[in-house]
C-alpha positions as CSV (number, residue, x, y, z in Angstrom):
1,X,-7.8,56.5,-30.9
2,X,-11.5,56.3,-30.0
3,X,-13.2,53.2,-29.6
4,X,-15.7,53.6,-32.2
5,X,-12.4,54.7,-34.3
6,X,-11.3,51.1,-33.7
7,X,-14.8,49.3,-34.0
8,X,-14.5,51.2,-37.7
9,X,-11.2,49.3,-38.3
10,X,-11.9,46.1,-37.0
11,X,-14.7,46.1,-39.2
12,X,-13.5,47.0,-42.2
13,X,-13.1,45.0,-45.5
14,X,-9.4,45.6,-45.3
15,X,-9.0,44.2,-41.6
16,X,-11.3,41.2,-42.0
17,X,-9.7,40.1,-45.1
18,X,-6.1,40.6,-44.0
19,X,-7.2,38.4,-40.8
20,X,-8.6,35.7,-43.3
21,X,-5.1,35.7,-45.0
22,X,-3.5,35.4,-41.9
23,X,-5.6,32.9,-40.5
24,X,-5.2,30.6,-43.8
25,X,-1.9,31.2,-43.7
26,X,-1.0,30.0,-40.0
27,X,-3.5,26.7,-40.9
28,X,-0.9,26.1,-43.9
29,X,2.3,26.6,-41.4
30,X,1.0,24.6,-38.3
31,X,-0.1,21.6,-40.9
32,X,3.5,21.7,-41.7
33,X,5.0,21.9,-38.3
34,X,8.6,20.9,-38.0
35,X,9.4,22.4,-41.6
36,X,9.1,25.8,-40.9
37,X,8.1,26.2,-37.5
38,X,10.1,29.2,-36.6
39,X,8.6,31.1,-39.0
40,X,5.1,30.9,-38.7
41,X,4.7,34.2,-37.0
42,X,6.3,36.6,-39.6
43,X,4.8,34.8,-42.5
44,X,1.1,35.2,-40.7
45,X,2.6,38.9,-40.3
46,X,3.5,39.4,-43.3
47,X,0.1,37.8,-45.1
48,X,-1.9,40.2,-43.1
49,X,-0.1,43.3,-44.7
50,X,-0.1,41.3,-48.2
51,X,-4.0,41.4,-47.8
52,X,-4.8,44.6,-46.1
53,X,-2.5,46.4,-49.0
54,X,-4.0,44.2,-52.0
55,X,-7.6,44.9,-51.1
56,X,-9.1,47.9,-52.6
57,X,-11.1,49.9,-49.9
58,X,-14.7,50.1,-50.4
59,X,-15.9,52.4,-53.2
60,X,-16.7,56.2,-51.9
61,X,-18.7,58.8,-53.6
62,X,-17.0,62.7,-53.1
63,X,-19.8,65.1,-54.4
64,X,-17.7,68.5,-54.2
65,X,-19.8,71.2,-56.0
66,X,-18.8,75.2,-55.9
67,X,-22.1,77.3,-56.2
68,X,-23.6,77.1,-59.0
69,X,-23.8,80.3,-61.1
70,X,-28.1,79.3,-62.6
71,X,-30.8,76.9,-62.3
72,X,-29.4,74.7,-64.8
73,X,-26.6,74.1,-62.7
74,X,-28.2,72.3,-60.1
75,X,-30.4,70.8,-62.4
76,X,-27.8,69.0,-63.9
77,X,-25.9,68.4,-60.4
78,X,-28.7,66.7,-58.7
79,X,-28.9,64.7,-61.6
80,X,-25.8,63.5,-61.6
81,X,-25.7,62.9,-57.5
82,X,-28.8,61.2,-58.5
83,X,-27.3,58.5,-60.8
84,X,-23.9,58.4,-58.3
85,X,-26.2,57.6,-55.9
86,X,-28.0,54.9,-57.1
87,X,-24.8,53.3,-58.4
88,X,-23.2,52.7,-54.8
89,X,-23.4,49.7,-53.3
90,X,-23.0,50.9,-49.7
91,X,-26.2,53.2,-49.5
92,X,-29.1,51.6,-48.3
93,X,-32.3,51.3,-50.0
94,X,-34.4,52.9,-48.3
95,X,-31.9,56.0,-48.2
96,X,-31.5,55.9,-51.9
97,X,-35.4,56.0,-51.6
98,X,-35.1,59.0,-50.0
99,X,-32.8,60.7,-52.2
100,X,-34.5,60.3,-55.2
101,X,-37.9,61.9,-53.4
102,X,-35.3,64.9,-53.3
103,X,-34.0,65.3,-56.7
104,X,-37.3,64.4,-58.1
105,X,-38.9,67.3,-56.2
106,X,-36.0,69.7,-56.7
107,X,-35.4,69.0,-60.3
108,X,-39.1,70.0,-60.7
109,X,-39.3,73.0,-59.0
110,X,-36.0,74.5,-60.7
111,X,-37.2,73.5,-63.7
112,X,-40.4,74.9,-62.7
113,X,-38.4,78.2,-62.2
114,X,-35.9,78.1,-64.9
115,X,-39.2,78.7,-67.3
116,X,-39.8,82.0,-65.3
117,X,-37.1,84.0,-66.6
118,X,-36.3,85.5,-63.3
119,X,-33.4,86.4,-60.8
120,X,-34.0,84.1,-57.9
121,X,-30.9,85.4,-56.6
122,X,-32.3,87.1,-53.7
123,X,-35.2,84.7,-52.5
124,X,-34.7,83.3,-49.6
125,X,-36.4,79.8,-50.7
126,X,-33.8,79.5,-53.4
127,X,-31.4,80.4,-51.2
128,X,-31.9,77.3,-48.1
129,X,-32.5,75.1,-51.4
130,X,-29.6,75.6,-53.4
131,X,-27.6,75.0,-49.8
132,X,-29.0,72.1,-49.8
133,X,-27.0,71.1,-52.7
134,X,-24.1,73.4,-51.9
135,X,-23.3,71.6,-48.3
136,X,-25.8,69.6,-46.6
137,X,-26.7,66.5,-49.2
138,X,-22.9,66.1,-50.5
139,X,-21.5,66.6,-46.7
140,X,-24.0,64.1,-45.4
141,X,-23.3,61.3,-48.0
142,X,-19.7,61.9,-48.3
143,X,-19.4,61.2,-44.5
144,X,-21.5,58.3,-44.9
145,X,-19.6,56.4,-47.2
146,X,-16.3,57.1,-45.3
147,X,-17.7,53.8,-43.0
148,X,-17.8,50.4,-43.5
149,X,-20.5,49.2,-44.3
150,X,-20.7,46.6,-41.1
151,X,-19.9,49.7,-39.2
152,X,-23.0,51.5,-40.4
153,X,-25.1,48.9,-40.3
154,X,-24.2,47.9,-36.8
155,X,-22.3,49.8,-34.3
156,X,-24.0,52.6,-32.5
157,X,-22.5,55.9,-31.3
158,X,-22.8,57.5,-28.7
159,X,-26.2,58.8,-29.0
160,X,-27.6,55.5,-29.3
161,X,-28.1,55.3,-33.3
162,X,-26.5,53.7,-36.0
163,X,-24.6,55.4,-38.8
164,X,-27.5,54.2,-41.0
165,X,-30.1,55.5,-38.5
166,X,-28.8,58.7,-38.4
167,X,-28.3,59.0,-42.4
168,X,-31.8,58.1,-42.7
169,X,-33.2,60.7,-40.2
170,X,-30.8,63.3,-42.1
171,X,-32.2,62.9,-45.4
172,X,-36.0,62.6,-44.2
173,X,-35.0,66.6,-42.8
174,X,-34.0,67.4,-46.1
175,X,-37.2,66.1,-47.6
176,X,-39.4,67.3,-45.6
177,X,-37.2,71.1,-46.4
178,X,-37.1,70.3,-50.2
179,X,-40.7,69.8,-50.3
180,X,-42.2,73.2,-47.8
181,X,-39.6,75.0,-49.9
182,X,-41.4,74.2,-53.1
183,X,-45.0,74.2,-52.0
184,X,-44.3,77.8,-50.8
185,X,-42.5,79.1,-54.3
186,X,-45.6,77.1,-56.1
187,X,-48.2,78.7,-53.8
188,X,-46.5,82.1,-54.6
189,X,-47.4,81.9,-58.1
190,X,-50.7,80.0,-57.5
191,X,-51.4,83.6,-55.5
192,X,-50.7,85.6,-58.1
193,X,-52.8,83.4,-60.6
194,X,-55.7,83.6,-58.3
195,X,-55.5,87.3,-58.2
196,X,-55.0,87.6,-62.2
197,X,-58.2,85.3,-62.1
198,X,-60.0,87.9,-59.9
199,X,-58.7,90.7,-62.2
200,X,-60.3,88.6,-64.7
201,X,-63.4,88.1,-63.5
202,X,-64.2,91.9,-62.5
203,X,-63.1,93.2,-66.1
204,X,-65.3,90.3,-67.9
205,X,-67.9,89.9,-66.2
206,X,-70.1,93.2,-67.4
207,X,-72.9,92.3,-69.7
208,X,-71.5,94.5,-72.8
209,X,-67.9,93.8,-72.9
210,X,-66.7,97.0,-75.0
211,X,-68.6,99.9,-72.8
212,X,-66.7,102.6,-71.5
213,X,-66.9,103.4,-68.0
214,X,-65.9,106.4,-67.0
């Protein structure tokens, strides 16, 4: 077992709540000594396993989402992840900040999309963002909330960084990819709108609108 393996377990709810069991209990025997003073290591035992068993874990979220088969799809995924999200009470703030940057830009642009009425099938935009909601969001917060949340909050891995810090910088990617994906598909049709403007402008602009030119 790797030490940050056991730092995880030491810090868990489960652990530190089994050792306060324990602990109370061993105060209880040793005020009582003489009584049952051969006993006080199996019942301390034995209060640790009560507590560790009796104590739910902390709450996880598992997105699992197969590829969706439309836009609406997603829409209605990322707003669900969305409302998961700001539920939990082991995300922090400032990644739930985050998040909902993410969904709020995504939700517009396949909305955006959706009025279209075309096969964004095989775009290459629509492709690296409906990934995103495929594998990297759901992968990064389900691994997440696997940890304590003392562990994320303080212990640092081997690279230096927290759990937290590294959740952070993960999502900030994400947003940063979210967003260049959706100024480029808006700037597509802002092209095209600025060439059907030039059209425009060379048909209208002749003094008599109905001659002929041949």
């Amino acid at each position: 077992m790797s030490i940050l393996k056991i730092k995880k377990f030491l810090l868990s709810n489960k652990n530190i709540i089994g050792c306060d069991l324990a602990s109370i209990v061993l105060v209880l025997v040793l005020a009582f000594v003489g009584v049952i003073k051969t006993l006080w290591l199996p019942i301390a035992i034995m209060s640790y396993i009560f507590g560790y068993i009796a104590i739910p874990a902390e709450k996880e979220i598992n997105f699992f989402h197969i590829k969706g088969e439309n836009l609406n799809d997603y829409i209605g995924f990322v707003s669900k992840m969305q409302k998961t999200v700001n539920e939990s009470n082991k995300l922090p703030n400032e990644a739930k900040s985050i998040f909902s940057s993410i969904s709020k830009n995504a939700i517009e642009l396949l909305t955006f999309l959706q009025k279209d009425n075309q096969n964004y099938s095989f775009n290459e935009d629509m492709r690296n963002l409906t990934s995103i909601f495929d594998a990297y969001l759901p992968k990064i917060i389900n691994q997440y909330e696997r940890f304590p949340s003392s562990y994320a909050n303080d212990v640092k891995a081997s690279n230096g960084k927290t759990a937290k810090t590294m959740l952070i910088e993960q999502l900030e990617i994400l947003e940063k990819q979210v967003q260049e994906i959706s100024y480029g598909m808006y700037e597509n049709d802002m092209t095209a709108l600025k060439a059907n403007g030039y059209f425009l402008k060379s048909k209208f602009s002749q003094n008599n609108l109905f001659e002929i030119n041949s």
